[in-house]
PDB file of N, H, CA, C and O in Angstrom:
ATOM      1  N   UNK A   1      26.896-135.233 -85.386  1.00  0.00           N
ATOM      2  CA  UNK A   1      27.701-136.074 -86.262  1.00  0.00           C
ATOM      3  C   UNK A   1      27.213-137.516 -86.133  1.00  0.00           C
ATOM      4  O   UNK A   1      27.352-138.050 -85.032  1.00  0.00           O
ATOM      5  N   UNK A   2      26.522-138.376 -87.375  1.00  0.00           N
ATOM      6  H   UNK A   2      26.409-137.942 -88.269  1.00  0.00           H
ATOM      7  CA  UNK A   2      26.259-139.405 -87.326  1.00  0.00           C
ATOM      8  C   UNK A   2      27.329-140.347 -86.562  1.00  0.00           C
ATOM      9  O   UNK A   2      28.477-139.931 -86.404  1.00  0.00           O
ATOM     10  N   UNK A   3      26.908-141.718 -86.054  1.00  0.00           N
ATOM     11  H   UNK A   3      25.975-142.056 -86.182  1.00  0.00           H
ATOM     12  CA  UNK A   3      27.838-142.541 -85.307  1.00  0.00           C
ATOM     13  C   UNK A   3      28.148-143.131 -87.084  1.00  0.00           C
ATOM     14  O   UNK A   3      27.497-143.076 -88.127  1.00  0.00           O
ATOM     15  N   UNK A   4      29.877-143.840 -86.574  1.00  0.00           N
ATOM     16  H   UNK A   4      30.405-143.885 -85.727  1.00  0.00           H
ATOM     17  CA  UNK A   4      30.265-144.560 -87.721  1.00  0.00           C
ATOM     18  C   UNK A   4      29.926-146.051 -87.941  1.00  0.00           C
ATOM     19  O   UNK A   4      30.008-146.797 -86.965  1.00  0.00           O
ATOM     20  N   UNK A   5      29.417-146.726 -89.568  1.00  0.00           N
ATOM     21  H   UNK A   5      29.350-146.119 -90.360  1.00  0.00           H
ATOM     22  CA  UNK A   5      28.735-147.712 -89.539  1.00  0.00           C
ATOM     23  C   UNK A   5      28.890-149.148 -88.517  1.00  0.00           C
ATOM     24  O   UNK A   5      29.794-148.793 -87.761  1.00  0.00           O
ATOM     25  N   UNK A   6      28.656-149.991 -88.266  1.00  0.00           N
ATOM     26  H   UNK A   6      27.921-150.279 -88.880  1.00  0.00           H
ATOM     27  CA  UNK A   6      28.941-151.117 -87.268  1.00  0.00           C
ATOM     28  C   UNK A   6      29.590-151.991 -88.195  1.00  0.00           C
ATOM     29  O   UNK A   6      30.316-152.911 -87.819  1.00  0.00           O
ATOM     30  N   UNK A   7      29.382-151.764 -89.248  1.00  0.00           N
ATOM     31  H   UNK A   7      28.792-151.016 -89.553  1.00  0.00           H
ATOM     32  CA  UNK A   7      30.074-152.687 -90.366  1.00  0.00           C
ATOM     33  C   UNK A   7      31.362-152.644 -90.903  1.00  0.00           C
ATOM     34  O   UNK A   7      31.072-152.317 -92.054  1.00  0.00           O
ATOM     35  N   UNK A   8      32.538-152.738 -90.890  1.00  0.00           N
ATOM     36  H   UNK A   8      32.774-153.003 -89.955  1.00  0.00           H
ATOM     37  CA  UNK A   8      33.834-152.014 -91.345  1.00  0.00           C
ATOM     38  C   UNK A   8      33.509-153.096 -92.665  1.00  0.00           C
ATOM     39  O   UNK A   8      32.812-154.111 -92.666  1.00  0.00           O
ATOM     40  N   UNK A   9      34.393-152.388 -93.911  1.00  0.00           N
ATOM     41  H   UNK A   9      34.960-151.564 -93.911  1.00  0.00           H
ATOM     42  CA  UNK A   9      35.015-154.092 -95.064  1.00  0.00           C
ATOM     43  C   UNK A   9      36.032-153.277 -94.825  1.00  0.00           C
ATOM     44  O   UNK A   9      36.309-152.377 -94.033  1.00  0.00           O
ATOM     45  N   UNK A  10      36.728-154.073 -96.112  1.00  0.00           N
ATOM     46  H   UNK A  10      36.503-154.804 -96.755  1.00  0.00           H
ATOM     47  CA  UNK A  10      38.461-154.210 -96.663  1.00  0.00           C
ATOM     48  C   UNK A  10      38.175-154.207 -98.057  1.00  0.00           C
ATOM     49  O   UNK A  10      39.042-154.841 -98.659  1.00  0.00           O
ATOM     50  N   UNK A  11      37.292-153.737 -98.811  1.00  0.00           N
ATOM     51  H   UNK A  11      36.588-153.222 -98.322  1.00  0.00           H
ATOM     52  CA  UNK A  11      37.032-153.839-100.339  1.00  0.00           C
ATOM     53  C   UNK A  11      37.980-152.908-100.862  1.00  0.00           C
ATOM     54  O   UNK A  11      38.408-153.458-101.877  1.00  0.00           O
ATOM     55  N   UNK A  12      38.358-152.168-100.775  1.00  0.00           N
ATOM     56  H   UNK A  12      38.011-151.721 -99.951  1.00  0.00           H
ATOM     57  CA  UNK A  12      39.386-150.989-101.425  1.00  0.00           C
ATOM     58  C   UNK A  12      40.819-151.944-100.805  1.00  0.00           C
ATOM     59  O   UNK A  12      41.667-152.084-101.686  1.00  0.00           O
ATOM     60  N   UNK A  13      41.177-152.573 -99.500  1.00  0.00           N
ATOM     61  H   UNK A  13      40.488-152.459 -98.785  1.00  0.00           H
ATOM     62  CA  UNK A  13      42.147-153.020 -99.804  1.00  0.00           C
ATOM     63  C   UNK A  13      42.260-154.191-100.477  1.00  0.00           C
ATOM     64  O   UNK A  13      43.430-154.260-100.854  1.00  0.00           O
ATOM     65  N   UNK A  14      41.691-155.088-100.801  1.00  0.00           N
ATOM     66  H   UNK A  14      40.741-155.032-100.494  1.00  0.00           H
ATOM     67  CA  UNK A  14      41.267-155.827-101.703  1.00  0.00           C
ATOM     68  C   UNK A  14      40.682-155.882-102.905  1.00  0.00           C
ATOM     69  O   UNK A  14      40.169-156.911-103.345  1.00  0.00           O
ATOM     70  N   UNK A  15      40.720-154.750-103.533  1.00  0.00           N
ATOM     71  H   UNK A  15      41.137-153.914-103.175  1.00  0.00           H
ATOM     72  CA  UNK A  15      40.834-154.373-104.560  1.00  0.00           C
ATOM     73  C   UNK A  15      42.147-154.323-105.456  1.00  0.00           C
ATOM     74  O   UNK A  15      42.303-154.603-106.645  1.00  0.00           O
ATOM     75  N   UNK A  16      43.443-153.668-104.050  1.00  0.00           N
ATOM     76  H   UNK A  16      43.316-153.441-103.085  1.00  0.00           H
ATOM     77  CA  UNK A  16      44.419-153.218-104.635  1.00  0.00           C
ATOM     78  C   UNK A  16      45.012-154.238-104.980  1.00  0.00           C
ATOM     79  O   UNK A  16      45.389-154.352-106.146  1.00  0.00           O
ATOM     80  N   UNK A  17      45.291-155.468-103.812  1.00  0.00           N
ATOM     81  H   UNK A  17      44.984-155.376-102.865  1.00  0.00           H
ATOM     82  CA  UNK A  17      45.758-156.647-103.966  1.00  0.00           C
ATOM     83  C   UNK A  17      45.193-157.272-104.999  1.00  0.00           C
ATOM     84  O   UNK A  17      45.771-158.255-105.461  1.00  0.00           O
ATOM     85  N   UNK A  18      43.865-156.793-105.606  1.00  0.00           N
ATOM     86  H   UNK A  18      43.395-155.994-105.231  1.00  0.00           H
ATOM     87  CA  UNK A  18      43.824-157.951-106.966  1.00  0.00           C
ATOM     88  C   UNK A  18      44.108-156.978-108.134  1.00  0.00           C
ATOM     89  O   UNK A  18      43.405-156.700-109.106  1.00  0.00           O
ATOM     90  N   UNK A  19      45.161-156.599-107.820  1.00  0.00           N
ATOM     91  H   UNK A  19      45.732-156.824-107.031  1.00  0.00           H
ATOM     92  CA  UNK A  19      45.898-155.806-109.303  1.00  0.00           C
ATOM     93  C   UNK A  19      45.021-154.784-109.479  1.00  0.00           C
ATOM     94  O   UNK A  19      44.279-154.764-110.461  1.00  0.00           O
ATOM     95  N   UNK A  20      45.010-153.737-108.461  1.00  0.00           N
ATOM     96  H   UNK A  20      45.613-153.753-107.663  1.00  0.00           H
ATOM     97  CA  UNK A  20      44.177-152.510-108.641  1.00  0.00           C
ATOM     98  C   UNK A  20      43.040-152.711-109.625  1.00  0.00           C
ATOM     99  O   UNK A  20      43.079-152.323-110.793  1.00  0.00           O
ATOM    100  N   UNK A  21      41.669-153.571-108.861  1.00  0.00           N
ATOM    101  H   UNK A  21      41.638-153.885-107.912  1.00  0.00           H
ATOM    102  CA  UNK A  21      41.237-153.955-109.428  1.00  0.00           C
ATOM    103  C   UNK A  21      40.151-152.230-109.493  1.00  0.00           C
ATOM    104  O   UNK A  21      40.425-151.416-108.611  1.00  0.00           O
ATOM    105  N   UNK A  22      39.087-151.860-110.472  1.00  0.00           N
ATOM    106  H   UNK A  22      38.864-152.522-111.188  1.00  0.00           H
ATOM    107  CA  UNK A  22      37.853-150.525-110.138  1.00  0.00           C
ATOM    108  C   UNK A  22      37.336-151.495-109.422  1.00  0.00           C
ATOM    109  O   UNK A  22      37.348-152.712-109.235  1.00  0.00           O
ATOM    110  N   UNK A  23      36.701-150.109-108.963  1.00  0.00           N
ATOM    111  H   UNK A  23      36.691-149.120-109.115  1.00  0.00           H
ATOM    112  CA  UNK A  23      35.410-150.442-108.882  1.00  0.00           C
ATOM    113  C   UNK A  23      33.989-150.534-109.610  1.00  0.00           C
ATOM    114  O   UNK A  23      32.931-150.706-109.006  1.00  0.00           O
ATOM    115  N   UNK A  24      34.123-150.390-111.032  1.00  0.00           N
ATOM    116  H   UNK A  24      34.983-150.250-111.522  1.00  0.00           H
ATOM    117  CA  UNK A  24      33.601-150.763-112.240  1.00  0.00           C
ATOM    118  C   UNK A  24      33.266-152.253-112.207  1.00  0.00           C
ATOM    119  O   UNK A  24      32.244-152.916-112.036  1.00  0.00           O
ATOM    120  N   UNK A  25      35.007-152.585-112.524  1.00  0.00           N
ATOM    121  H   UNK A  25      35.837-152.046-112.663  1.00  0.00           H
ATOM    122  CA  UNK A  25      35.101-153.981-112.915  1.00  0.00           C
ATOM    123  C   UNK A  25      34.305-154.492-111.303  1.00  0.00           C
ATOM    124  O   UNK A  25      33.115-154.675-111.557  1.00  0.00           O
ATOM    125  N   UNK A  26      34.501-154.683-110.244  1.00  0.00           N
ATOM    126  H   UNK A  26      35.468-154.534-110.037  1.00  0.00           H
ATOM    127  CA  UNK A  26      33.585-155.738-109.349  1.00  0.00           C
ATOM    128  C   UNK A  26      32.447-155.651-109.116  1.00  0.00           C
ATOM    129  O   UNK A  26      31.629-156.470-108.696  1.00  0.00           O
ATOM    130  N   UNK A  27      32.358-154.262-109.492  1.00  0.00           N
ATOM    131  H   UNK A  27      33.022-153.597-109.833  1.00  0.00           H
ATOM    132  CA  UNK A  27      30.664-154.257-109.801  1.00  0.00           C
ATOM    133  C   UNK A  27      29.779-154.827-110.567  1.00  0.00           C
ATOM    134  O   UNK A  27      28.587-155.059-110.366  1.00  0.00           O
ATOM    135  N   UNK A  28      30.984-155.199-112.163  1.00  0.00           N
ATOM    136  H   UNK A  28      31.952-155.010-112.326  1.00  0.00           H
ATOM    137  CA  UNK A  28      30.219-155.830-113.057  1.00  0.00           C
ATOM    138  C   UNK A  28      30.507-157.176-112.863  1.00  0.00           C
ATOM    139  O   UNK A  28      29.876-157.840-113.686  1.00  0.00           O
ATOM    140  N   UNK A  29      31.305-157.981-112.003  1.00  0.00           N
ATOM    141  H   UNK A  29      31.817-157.441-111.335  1.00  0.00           H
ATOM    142  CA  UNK A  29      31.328-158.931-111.605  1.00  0.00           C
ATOM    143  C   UNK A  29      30.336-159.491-110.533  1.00  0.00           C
ATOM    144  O   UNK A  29      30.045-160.675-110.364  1.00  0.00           O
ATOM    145  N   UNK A  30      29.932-158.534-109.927  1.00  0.00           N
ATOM    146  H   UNK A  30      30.169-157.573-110.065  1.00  0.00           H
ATOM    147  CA  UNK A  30      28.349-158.779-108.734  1.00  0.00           C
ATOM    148  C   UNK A  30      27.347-158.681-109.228  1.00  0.00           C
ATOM    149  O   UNK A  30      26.327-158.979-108.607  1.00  0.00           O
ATOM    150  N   UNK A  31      27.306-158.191-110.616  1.00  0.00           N
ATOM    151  H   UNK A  31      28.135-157.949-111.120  1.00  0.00           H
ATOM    152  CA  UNK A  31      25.861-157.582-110.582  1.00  0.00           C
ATOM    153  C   UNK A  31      25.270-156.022-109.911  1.00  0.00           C
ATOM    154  O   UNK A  31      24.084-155.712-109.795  1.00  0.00           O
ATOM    155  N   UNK A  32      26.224-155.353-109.603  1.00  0.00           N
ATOM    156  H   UNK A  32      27.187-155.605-109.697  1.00  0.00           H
ATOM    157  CA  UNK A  32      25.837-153.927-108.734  1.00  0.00           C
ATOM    158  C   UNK A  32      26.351-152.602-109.669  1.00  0.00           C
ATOM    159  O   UNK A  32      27.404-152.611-110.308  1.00  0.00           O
ATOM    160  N   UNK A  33      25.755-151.887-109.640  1.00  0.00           N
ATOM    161  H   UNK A  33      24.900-151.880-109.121  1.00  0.00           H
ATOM    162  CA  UNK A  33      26.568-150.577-110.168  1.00  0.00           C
ATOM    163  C   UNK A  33      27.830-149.997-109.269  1.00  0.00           C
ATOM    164  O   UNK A  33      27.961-150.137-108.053  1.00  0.00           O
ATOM    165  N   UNK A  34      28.653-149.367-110.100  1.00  0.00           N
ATOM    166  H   UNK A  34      28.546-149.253-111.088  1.00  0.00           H
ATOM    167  CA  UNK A  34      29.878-148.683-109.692  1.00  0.00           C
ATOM    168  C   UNK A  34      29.525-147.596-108.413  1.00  0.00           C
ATOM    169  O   UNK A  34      30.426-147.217-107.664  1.00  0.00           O
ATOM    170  N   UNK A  35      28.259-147.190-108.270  1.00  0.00           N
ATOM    171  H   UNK A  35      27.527-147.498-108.878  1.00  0.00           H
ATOM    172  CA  UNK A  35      27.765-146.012-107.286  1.00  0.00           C
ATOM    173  C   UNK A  35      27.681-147.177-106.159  1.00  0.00           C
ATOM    174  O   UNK A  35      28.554-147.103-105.294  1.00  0.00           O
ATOM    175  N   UNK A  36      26.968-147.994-106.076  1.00  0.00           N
ATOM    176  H   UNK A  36      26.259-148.055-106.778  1.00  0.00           H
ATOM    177  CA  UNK A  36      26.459-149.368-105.096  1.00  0.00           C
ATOM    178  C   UNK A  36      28.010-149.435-104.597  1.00  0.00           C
ATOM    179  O   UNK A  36      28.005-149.394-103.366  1.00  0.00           O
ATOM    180  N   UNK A  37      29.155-149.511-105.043  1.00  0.00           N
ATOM    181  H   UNK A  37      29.160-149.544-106.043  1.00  0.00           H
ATOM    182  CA  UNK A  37      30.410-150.074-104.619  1.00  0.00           C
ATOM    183  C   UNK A  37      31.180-149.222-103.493  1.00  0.00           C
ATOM    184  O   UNK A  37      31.804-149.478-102.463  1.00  0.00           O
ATOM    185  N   UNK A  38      30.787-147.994-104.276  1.00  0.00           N
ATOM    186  H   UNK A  38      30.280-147.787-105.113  1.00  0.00           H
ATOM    187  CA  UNK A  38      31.697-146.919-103.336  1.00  0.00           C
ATOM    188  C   UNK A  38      30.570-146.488-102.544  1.00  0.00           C
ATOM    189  O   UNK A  38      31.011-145.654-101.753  1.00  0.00           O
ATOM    190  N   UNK A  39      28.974-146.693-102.318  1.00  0.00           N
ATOM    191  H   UNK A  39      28.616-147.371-102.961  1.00  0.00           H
ATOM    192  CA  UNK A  39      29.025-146.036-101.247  1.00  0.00           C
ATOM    193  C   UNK A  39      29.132-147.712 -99.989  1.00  0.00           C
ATOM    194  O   UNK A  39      29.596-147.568 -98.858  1.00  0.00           O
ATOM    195  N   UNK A  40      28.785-148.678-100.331  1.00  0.00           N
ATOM    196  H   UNK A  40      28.408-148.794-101.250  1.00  0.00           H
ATOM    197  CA  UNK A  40      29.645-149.917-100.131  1.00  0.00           C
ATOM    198  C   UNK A  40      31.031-149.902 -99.082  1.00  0.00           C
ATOM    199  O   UNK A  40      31.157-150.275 -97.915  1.00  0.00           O
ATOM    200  N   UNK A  41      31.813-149.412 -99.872  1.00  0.00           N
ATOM    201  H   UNK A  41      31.710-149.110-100.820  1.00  0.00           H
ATOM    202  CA  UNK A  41      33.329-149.020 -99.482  1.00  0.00           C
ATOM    203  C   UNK A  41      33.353-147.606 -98.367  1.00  0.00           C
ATOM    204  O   UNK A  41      34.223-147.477 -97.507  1.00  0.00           O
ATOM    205  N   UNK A  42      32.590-146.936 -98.515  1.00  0.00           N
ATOM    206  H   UNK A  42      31.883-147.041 -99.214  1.00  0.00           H
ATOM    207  CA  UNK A  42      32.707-145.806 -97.732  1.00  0.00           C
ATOM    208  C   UNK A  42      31.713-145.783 -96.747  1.00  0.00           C
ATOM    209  O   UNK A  42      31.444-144.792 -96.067  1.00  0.00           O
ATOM    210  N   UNK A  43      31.116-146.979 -96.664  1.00  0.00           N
ATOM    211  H   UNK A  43      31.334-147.784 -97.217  1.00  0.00           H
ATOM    212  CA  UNK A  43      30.024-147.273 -94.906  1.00  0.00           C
ATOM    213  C   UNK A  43      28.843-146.418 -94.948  1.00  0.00           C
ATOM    214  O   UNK A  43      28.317-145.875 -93.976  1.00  0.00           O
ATOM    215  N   UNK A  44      28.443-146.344 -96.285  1.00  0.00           N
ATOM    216  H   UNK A  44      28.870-146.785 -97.074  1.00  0.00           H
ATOM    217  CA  UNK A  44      27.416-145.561 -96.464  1.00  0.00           C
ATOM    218  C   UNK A  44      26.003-146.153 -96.614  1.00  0.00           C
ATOM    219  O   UNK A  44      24.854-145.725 -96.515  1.00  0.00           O
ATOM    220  N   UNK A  45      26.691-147.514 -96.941  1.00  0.00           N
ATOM    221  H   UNK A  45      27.625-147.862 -97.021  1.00  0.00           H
ATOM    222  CA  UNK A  45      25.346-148.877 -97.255  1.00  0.00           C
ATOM    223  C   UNK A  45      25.824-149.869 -96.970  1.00  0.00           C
ATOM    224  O   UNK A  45      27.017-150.115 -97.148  1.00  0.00           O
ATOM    225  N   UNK A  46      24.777-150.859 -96.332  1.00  0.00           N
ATOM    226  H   UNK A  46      23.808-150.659 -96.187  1.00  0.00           H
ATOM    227  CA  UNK A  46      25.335-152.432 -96.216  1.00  0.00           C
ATOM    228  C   UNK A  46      25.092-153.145 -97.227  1.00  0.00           C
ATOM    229  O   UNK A  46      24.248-152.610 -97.947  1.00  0.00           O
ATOM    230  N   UNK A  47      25.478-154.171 -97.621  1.00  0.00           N
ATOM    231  H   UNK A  47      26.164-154.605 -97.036  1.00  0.00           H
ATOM    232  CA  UNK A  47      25.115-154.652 -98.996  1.00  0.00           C
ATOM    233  C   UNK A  47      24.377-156.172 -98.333  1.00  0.00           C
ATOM    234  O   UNK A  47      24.570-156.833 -97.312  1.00  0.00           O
ATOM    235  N   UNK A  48      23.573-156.274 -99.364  1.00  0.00           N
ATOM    236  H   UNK A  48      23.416-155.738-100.193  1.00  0.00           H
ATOM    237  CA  UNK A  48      22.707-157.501 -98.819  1.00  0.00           C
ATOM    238  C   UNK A  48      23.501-158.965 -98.333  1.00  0.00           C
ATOM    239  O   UNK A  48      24.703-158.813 -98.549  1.00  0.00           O
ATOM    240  N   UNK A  49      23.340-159.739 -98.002  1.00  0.00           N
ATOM    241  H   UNK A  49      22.364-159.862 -97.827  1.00  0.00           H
ATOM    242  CA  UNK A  49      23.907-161.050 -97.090  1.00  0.00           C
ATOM    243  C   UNK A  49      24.336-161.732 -98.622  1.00  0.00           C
ATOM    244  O   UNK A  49      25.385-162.376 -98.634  1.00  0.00           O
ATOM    245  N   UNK A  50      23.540-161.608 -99.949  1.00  0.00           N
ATOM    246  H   UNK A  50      22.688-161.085 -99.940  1.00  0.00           H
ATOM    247  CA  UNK A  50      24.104-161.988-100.827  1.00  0.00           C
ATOM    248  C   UNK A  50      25.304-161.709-101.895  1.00  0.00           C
ATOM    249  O   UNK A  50      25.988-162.460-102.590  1.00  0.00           O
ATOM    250  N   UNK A  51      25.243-159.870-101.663  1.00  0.00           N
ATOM    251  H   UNK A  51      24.688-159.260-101.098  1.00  0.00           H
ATOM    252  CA  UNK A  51      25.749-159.126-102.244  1.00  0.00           C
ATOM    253  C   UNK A  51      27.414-159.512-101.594  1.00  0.00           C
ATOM    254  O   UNK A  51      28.382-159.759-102.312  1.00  0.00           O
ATOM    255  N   UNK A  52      27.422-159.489-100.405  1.00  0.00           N
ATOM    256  H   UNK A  52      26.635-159.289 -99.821  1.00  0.00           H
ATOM    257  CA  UNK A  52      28.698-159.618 -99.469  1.00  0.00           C
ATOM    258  C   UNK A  52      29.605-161.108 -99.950  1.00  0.00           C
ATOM    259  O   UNK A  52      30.771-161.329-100.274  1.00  0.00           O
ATOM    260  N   UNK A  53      28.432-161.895 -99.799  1.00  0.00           N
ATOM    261  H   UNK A  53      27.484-161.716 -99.536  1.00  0.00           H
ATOM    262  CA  UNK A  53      28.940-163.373-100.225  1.00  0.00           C
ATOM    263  C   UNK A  53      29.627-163.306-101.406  1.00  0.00           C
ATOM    264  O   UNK A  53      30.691-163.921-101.460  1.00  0.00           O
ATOM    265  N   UNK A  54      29.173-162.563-102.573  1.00  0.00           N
ATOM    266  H   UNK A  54      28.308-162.064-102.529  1.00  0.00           H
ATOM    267  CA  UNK A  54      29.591-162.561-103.960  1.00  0.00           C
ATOM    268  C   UNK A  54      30.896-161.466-104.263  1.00  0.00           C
ATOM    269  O   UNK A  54      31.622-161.676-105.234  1.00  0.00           O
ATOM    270  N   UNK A  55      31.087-160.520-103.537  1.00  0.00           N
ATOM    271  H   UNK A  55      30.496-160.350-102.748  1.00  0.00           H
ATOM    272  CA  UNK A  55      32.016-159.739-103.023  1.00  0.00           C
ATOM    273  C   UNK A  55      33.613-160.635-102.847  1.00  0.00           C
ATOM    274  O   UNK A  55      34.702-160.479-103.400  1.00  0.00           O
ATOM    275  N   UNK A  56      33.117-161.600-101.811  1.00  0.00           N
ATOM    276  H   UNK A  56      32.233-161.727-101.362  1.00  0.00           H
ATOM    277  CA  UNK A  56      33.814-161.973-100.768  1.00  0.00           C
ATOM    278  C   UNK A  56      34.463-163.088-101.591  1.00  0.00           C
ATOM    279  O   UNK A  56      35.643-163.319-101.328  1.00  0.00           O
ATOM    280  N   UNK A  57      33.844-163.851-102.596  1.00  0.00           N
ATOM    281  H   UNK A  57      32.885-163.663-102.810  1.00  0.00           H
ATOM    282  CA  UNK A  57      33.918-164.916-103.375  1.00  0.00           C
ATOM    283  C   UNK A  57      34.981-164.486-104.669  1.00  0.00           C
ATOM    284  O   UNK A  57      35.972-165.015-105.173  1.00  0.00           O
ATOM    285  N   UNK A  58      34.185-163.200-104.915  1.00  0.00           N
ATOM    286  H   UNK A  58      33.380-162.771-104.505  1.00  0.00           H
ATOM    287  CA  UNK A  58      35.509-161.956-106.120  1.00  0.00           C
ATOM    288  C   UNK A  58      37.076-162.279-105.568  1.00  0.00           C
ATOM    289  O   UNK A  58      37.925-162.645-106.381  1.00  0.00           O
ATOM    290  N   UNK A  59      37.378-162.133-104.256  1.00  0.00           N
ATOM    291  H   UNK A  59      36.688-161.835-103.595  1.00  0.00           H
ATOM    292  CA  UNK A  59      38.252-162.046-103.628  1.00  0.00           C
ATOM    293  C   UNK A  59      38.982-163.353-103.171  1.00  0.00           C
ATOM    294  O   UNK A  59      40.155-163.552-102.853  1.00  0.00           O
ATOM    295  N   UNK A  60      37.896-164.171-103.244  1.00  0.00           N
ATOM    296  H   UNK A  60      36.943-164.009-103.501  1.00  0.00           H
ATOM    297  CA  UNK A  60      38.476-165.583-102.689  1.00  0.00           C
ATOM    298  C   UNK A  60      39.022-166.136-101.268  1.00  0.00           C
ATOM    299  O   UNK A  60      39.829-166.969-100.856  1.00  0.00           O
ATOM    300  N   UNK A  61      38.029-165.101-100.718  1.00  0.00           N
ATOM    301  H   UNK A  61      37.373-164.424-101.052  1.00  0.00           H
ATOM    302  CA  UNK A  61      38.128-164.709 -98.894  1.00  0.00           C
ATOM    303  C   UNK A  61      37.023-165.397 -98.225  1.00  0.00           C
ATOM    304  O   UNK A  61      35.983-165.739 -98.789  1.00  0.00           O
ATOM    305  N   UNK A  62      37.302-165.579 -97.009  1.00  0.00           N
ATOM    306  H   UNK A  62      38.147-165.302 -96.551  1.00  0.00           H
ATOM    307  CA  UNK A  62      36.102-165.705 -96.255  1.00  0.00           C
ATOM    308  C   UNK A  62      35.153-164.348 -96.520  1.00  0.00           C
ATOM    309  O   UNK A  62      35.569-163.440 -97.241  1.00  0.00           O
ATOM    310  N   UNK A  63      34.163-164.307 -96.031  1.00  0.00           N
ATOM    311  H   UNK A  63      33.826-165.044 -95.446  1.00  0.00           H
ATOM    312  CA  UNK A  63      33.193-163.163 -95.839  1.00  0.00           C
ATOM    313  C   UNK A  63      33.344-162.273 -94.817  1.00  0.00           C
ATOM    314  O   UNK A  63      32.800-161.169 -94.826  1.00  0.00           O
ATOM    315  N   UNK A  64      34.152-162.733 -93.799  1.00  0.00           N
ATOM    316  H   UNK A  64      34.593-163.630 -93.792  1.00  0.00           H
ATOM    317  CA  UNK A  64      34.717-162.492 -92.673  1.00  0.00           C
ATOM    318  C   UNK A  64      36.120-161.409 -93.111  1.00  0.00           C
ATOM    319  O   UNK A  64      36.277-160.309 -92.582  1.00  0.00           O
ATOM    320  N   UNK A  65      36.984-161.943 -94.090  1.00  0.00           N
ATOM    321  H   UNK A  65      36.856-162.837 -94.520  1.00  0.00           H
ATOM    322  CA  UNK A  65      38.134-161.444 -94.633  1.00  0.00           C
ATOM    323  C   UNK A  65      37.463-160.023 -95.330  1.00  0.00           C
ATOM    324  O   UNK A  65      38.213-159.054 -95.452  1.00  0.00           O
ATOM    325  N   UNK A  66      36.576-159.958 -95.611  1.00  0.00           N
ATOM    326  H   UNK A  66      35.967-160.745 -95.511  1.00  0.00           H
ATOM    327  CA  UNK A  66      35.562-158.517 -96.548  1.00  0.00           C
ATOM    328  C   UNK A  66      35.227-157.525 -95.382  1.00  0.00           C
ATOM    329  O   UNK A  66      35.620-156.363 -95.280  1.00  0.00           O
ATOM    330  N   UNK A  67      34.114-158.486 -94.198  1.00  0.00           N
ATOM    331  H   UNK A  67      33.794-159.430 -94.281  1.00  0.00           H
ATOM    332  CA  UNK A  67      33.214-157.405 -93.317  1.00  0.00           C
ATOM    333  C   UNK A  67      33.603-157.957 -92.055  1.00  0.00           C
ATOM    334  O   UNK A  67      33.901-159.113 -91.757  1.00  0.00           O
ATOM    335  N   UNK A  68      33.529-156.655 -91.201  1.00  0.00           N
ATOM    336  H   UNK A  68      33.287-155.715 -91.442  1.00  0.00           H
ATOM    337  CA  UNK A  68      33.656-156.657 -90.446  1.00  0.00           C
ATOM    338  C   UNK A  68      32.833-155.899 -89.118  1.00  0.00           C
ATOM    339  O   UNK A  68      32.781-154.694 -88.872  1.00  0.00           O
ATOM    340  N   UNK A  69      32.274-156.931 -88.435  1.00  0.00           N
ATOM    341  H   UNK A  69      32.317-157.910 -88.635  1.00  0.00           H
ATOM    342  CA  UNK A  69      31.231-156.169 -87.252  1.00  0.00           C
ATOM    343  C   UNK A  69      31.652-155.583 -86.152  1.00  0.00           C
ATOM    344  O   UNK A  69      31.959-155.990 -85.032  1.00  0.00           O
ATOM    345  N   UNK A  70      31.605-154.411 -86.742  1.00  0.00           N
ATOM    346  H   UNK A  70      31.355-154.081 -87.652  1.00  0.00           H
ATOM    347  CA  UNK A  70      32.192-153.471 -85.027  1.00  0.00           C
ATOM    348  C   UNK A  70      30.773-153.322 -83.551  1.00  0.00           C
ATOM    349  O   UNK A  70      30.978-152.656 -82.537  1.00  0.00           O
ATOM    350  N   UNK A  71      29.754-153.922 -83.752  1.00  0.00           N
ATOM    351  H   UNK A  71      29.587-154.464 -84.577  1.00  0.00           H
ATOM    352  CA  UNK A  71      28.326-153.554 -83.166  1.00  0.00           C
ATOM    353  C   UNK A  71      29.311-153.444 -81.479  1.00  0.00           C
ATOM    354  O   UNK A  71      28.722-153.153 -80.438  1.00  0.00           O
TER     355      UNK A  71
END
């Protein structure tokens, strides 16, 4: 069984808080496809140092408030 990513986010709960936002819509707000989001959300991919920033900015959070380093 793979180990689980070092990276945790909060994008699905921060999603909900912005008025059940898709994951469509922030995708087309980043620039990423809807596939990029959820595997994103489900610790399947890290998203680039820019991708996170622009994420994090959707939300109006620190970057810190998005990801989280479990290493």
């Amino acid at each position: 069984m793979p180990a689980p990513p070092p990276i945790k986010n909060r994008i699905r709960e921060l999603r909900f808080h912005a008025g059940e936002m898709t994951q469509a819509a922030l995708a087309e707000r980043i620039g990423m496809t809807r596939q990029t989001i959820v595997a994103i959300e489900q610790g399947k991919y890290s998203p680039s140092l820019e991708a996170a920033f622009r994420i994090a900015q959707v939300f109006g959070v620190p970057i810190t408030g998005v990801f989280e380093w479990e290493g």
